[in-house]
N, CA, C and O atoms as CSV, one atom per row, in Angstrom:
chain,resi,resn,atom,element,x,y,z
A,1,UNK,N,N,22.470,-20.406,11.614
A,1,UNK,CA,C,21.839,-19.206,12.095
A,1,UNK,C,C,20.367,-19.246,11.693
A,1,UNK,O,O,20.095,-19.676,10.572
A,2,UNK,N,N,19.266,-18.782,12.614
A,2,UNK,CA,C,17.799,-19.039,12.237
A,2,UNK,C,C,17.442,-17.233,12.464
A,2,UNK,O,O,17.469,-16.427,13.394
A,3,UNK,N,N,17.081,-17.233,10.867
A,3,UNK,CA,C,16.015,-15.866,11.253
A,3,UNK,C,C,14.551,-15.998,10.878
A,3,UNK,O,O,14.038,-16.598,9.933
A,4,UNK,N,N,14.109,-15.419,11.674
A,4,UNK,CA,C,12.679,-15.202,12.041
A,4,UNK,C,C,12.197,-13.946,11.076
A,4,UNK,O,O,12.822,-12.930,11.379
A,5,UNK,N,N,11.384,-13.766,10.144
A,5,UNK,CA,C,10.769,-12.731,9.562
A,5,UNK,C,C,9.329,-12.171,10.559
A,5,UNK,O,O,8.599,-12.969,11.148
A,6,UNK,N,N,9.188,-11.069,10.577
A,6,UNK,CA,C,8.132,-10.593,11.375
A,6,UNK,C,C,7.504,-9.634,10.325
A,6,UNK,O,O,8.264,-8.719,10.006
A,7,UNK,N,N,6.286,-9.633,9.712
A,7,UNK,CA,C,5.789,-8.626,8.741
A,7,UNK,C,C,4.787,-7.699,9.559
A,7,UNK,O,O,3.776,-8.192,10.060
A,8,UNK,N,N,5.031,-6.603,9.660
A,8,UNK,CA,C,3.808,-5.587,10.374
A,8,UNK,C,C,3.574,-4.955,8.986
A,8,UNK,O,O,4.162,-5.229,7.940
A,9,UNK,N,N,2.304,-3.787,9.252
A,9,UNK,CA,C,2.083,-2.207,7.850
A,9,UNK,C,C,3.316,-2.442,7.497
A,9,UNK,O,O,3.685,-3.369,6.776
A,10,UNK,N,N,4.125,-1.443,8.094
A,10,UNK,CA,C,4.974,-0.876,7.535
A,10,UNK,C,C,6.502,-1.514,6.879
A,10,UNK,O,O,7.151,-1.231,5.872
A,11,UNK,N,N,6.716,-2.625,8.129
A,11,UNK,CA,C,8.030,-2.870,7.394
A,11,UNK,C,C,8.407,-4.538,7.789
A,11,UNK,O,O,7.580,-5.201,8.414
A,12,UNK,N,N,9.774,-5.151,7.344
A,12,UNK,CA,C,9.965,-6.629,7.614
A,12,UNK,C,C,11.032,-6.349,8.894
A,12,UNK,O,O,11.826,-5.424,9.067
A,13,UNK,N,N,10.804,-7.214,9.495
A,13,UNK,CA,C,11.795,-7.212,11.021
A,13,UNK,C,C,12.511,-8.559,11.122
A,13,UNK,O,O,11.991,-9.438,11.808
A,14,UNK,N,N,13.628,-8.778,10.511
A,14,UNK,CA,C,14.439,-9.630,10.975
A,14,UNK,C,C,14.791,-9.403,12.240
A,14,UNK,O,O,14.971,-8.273,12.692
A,15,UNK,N,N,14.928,-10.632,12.991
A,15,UNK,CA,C,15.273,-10.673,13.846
A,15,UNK,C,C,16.199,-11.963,13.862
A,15,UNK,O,O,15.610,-12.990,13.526
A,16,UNK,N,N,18.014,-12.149,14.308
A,16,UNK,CA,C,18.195,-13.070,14.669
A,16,UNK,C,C,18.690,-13.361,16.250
A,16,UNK,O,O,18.878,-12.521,17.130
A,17,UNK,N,N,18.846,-14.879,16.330
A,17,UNK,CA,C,19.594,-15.207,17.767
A,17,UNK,C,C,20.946,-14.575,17.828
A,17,UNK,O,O,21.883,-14.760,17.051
A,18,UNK,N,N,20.906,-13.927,18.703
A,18,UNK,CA,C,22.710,-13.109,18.584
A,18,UNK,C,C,22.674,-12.135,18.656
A,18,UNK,O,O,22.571,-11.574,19.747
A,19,UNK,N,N,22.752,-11.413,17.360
A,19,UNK,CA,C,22.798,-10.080,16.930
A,19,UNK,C,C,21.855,-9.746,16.108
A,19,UNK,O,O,21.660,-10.180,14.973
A,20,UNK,N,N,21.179,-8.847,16.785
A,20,UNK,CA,C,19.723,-8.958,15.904
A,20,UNK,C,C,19.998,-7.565,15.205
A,20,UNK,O,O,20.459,-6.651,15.889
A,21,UNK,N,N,19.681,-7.346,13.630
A,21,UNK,CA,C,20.294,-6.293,12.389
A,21,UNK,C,C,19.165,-4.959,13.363
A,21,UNK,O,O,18.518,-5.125,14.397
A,22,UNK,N,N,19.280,-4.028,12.717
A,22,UNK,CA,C,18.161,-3.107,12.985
A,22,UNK,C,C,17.159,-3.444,12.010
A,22,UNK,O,O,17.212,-4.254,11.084
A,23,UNK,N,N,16.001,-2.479,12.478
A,23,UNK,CA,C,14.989,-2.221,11.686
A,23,UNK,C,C,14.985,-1.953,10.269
A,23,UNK,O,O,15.525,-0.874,10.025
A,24,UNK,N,N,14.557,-2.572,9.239
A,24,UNK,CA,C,14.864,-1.469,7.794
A,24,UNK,C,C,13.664,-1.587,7.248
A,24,UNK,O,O,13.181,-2.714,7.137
A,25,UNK,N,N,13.213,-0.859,6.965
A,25,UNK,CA,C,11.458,-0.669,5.969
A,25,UNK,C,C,11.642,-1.460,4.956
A,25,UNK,O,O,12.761,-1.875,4.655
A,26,UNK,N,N,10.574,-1.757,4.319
A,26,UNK,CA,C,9.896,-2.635,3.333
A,26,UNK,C,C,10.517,-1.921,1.753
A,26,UNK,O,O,11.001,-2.341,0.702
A,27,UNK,N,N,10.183,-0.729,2.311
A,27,UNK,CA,C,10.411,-0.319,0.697
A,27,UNK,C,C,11.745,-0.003,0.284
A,27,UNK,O,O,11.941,0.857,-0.574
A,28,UNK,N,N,13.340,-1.085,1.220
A,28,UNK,CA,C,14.216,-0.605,0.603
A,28,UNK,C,C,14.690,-1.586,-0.057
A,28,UNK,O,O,15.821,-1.575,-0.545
A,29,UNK,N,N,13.592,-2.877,-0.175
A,29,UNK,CA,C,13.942,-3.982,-0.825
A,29,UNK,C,C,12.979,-4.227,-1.830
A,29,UNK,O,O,13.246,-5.038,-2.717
A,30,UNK,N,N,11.586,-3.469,-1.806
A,30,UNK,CA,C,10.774,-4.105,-2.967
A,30,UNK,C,C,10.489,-2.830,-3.411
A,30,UNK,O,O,10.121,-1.933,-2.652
A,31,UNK,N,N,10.692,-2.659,-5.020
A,31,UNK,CA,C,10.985,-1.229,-5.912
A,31,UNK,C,C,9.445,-1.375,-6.134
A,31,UNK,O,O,8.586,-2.254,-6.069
A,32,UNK,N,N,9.592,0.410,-6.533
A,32,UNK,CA,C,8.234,0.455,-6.767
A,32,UNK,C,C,7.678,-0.536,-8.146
A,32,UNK,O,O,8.432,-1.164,-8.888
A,33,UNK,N,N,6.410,-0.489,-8.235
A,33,UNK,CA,C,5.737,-0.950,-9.156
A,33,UNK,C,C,5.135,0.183,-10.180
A,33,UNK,O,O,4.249,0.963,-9.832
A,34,UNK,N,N,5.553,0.178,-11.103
A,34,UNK,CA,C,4.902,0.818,-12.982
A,34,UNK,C,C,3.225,0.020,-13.060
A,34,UNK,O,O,2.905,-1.102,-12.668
A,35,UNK,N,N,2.641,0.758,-13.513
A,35,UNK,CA,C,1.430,0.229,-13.378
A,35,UNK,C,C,1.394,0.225,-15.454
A,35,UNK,O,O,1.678,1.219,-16.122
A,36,UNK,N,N,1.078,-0.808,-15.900
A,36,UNK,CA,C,0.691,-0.954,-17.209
A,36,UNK,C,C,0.282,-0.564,-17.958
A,36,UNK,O,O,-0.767,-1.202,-17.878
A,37,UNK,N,N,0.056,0.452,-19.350
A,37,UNK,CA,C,-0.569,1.423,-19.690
A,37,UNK,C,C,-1.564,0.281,-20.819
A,37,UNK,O,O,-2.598,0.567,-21.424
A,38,UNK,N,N,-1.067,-0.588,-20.809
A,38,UNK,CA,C,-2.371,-1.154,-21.790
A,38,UNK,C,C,-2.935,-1.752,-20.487
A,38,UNK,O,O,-4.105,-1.662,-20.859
A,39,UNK,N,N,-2.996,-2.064,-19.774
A,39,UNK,CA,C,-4.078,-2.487,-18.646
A,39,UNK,C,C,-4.909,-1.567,-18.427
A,39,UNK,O,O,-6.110,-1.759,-18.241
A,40,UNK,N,N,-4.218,-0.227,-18.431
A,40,UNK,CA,C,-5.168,0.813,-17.935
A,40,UNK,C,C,-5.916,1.365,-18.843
A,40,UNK,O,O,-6.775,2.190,-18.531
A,41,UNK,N,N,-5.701,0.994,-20.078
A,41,UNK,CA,C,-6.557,1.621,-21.364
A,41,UNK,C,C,-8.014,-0.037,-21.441
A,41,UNK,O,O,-9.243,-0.042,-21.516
A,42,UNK,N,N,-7.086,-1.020,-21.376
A,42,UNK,CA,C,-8.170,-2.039,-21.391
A,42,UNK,C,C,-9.142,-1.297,-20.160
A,42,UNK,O,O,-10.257,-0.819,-20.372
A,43,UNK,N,N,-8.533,-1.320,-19.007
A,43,UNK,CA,C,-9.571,-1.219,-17.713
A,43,UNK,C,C,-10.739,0.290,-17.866
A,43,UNK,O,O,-11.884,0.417,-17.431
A,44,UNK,N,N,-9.946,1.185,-18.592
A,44,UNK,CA,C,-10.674,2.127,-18.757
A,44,UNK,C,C,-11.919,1.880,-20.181
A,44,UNK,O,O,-12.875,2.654,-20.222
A,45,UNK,N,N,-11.821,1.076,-20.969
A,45,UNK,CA,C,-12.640,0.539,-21.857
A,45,UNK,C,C,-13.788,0.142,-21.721
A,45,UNK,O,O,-14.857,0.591,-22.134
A,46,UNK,N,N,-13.326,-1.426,-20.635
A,46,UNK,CA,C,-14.452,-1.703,-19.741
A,46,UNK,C,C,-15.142,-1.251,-19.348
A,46,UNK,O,O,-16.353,-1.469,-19.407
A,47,UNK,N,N,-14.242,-0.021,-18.514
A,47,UNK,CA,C,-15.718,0.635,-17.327
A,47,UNK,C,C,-16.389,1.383,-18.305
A,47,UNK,O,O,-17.530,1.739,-18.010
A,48,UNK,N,N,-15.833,1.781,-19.668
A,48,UNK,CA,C,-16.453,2.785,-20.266
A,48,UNK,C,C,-17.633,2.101,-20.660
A,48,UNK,O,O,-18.739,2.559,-20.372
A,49,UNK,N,N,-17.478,0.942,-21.356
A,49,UNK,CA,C,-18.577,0.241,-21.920
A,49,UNK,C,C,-20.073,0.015,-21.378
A,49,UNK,O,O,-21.042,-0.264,-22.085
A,50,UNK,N,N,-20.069,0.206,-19.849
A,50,UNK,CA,C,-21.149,-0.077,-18.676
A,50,UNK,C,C,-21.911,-1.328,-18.964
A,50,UNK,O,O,-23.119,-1.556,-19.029
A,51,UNK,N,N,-20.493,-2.318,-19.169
A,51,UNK,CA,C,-21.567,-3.793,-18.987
A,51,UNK,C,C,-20.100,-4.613,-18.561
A,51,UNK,O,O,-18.876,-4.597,-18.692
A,52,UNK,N,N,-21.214,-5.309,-17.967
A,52,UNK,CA,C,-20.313,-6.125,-16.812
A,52,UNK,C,C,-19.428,-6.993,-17.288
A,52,UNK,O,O,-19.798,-7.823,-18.120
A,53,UNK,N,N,-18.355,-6.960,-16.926
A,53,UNK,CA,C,-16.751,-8.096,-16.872
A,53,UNK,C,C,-16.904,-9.251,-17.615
A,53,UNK,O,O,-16.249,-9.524,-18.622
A,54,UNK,N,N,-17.682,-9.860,-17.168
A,54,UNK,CA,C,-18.352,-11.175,-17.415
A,54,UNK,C,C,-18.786,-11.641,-18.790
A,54,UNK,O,O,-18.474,-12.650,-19.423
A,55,UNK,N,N,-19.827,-10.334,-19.162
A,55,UNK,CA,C,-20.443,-10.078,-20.543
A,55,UNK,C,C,-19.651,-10.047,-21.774
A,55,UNK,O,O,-19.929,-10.784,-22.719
A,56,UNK,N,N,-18.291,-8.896,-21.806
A,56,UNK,CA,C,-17.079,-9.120,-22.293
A,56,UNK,C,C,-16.577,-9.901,-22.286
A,56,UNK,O,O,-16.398,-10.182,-23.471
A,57,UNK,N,N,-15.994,-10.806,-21.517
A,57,UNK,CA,C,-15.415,-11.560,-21.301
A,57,UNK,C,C,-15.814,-12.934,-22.117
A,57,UNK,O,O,-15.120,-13.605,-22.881
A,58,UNK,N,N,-17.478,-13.156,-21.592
A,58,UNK,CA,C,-18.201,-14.284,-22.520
A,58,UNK,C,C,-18.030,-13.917,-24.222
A,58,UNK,O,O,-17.726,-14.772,-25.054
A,59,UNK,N,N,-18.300,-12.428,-24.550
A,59,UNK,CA,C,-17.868,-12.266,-25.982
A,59,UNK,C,C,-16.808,-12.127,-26.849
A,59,UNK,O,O,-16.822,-12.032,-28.076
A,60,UNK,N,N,-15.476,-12.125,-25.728
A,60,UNK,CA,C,-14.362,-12.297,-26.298
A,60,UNK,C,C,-13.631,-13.888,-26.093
A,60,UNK,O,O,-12.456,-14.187,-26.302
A,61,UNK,N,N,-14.643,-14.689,-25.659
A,61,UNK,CA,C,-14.073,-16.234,-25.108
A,61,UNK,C,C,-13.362,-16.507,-23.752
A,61,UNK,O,O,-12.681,-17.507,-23.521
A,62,UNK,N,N,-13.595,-15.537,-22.926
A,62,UNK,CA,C,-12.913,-16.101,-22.101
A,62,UNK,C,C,-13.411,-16.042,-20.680
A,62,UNK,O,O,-14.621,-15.817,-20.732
A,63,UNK,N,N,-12.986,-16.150,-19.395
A,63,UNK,CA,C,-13.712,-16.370,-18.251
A,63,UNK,C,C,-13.766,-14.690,-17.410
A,63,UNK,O,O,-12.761,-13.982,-17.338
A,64,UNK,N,N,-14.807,-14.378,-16.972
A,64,UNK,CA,C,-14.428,-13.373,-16.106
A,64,UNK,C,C,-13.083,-13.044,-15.637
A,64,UNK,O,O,-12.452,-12.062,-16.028
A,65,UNK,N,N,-12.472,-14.298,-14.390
A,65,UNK,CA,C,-11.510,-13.861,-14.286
A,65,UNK,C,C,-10.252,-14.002,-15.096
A,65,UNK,O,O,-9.212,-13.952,-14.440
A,66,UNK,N,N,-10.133,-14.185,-16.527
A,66,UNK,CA,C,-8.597,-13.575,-17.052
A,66,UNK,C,C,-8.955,-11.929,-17.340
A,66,UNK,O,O,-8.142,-11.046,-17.067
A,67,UNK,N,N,-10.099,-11.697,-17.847
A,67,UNK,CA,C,-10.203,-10.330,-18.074
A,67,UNK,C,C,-9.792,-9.487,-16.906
A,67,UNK,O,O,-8.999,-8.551,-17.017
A,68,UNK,N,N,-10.480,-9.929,-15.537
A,68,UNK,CA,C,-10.100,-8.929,-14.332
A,68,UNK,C,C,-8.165,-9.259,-14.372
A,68,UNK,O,O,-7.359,-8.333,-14.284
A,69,UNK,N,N,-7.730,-10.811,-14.527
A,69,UNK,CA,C,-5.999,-9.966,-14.666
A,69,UNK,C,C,-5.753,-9.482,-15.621
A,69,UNK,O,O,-4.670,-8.907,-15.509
A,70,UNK,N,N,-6.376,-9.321,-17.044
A,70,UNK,CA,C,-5.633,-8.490,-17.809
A,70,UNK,C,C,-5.729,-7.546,-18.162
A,70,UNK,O,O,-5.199,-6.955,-19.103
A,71,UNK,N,N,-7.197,-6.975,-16.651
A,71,UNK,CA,C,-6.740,-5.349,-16.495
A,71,UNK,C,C,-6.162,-4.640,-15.447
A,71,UNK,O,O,-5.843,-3.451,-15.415
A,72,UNK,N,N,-6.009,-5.991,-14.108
A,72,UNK,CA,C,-4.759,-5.678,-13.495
A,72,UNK,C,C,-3.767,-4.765,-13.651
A,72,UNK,O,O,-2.778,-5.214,-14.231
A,73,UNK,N,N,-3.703,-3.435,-13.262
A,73,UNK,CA,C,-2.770,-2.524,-13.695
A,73,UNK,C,C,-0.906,-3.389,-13.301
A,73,UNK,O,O,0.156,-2.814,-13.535
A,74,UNK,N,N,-1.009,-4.566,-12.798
A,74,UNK,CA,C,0.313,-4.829,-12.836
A,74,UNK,C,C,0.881,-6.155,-13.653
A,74,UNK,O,O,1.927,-6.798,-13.560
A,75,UNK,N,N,-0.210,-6.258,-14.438
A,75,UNK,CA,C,-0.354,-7.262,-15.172
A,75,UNK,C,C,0.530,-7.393,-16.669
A,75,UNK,O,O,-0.140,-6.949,-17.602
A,76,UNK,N,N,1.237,-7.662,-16.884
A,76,UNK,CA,C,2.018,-7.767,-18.334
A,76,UNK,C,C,2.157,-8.876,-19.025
A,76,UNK,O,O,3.329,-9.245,-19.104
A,77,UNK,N,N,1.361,-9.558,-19.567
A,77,UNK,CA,C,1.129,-10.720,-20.035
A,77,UNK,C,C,0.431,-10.548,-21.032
A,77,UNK,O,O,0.337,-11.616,-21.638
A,78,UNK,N,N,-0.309,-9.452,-21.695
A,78,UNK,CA,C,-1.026,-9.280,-23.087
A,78,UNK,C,C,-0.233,-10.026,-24.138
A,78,UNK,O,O,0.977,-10.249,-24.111
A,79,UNK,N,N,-1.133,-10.389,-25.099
A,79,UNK,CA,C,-0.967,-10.929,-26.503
A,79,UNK,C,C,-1.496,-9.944,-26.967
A,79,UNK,O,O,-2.347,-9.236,-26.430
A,80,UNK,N,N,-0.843,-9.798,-28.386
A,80,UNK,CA,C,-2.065,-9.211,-29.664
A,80,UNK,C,C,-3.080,-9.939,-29.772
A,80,UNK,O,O,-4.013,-9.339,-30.306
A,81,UNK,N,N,-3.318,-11.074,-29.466
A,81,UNK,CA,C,-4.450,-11.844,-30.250
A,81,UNK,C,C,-5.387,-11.634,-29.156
A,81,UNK,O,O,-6.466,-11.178,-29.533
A,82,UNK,N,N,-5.233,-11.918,-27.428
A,82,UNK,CA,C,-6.040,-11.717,-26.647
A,82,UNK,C,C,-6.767,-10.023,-26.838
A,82,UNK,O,O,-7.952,-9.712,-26.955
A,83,UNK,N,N,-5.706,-9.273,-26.815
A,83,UNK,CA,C,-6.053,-7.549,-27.331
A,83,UNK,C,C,-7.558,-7.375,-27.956
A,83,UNK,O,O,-8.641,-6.950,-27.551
A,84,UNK,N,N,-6.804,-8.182,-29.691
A,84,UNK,CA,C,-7.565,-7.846,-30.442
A,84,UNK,C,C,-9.078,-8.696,-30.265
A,84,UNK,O,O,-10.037,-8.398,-30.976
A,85,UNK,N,N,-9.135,-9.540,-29.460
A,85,UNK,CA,C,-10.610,-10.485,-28.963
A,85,UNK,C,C,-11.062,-9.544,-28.005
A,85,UNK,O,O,-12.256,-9.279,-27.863
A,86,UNK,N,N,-10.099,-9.000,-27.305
A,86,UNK,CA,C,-10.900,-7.925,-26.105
A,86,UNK,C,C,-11.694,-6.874,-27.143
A,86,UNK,O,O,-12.919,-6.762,-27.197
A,87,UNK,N,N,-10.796,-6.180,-27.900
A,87,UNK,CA,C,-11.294,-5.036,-28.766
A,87,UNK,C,C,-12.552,-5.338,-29.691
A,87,UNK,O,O,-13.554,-4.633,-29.812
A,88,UNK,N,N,-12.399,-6.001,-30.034
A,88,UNK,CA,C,-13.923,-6.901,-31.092
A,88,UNK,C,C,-15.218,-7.141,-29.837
A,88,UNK,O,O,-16.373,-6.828,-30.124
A,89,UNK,N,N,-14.922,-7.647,-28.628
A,89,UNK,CA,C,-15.546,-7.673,-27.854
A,89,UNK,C,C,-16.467,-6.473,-27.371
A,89,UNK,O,O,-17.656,-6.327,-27.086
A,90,UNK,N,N,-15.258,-5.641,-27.424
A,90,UNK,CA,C,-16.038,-4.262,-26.615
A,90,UNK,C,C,-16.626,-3.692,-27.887
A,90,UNK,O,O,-17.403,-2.810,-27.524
A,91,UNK,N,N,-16.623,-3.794,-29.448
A,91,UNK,CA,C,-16.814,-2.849,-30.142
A,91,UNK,C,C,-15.963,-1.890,-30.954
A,91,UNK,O,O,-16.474,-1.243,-31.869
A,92,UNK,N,N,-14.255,-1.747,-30.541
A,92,UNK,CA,C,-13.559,-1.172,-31.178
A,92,UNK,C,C,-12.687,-1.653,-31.393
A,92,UNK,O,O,-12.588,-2.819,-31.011
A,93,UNK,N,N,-11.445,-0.960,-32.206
A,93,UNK,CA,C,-10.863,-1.336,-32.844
A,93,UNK,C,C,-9.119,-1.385,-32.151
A,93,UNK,O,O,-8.825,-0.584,-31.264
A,94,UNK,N,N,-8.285,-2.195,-32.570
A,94,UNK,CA,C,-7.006,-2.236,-31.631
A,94,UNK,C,C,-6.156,-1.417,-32.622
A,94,UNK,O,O,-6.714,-1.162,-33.688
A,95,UNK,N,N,-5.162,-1.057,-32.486
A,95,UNK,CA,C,-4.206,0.043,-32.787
A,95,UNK,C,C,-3.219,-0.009,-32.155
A,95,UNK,O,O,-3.092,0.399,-31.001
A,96,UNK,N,N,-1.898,-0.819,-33.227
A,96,UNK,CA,C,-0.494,-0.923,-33.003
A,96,UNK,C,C,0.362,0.497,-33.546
A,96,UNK,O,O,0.155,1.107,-34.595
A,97,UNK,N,N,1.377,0.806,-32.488
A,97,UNK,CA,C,1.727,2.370,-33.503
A,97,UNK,C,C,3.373,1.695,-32.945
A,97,UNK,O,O,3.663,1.194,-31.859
A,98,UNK,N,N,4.243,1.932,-34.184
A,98,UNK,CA,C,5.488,1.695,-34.037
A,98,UNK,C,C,6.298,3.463,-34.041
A,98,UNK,O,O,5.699,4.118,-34.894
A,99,UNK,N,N,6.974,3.987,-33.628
A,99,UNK,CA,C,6.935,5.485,-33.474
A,99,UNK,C,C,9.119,5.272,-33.148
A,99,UNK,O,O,9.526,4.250,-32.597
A,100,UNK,N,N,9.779,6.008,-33.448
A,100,UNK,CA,C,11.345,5.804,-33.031
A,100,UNK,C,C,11.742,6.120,-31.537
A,100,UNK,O,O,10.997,6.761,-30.795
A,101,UNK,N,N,12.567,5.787,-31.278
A,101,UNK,CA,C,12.644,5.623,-30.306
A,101,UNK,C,C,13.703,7.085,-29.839
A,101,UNK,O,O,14.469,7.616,-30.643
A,102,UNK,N,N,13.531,7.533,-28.433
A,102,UNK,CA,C,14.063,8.806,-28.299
A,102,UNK,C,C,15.514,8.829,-28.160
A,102,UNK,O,O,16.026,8.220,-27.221
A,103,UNK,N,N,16.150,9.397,-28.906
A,103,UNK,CA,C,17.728,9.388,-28.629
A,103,UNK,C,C,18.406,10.002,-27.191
A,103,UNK,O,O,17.842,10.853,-26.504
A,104,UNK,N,N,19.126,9.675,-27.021
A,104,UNK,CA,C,19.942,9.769,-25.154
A,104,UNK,C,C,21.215,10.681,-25.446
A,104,UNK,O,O,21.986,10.422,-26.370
A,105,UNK,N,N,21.334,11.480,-24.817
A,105,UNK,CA,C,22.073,11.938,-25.053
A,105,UNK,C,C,23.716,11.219,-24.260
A,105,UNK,O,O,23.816,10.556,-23.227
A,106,UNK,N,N,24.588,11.581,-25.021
A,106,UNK,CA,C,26.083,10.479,-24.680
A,106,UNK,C,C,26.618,11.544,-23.507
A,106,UNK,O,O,27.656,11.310,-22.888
């Protein structure tokens, strides 16, 4: 059996020889995406700092672009050690907080 994928906006269109399935949207196969909260604290750092990607980046060792993925809000690949080179970079300081975890009810 040969299927053909067709991608438009909105959704994927299988289509096969025979019996071709219906229509089904995109989003009942790919879940949403969580956007990273240390990406978004790095990314908000950055912009806070008002100097360019690059500049950081050269002062924490590394190339423009790993900094732009590791503020990628979908990015999950942080180290502590990269963290704490970003944080020295920009000027402040990194901050691990271990806190319990919320109980569920049975």
């Amino acid at each position: 059996m040969l299927i053909t994928l067709y991608l438009d906006a909105d959704s994927f269109r299988p289509e096969t020889y025979g019996d071709a399935p219906p229509e089904f949207p995109l989003s009942d196969f790919v879940p949403p995406q969580t956007a990273n909260p240390i990406s978004q604290k790095l990314r908000q750092a950055v912009e806070a700092s008002g100097e360019a990607q690059a500049v950081i980046a050269q002062r924490a060792g590394m190339r423009q672009q790993a900094l732009s993925r590791l503020i990628d809000p979908y990015y999950e690949g942080h180290s502590l050690a990269t963290l704490t080179r970003l944080a020295n970079a920009l000027g402040m300081e990194l901050r691990v907080e271990l806190v319990p975890k919320e109980k569920r009810a049975s």
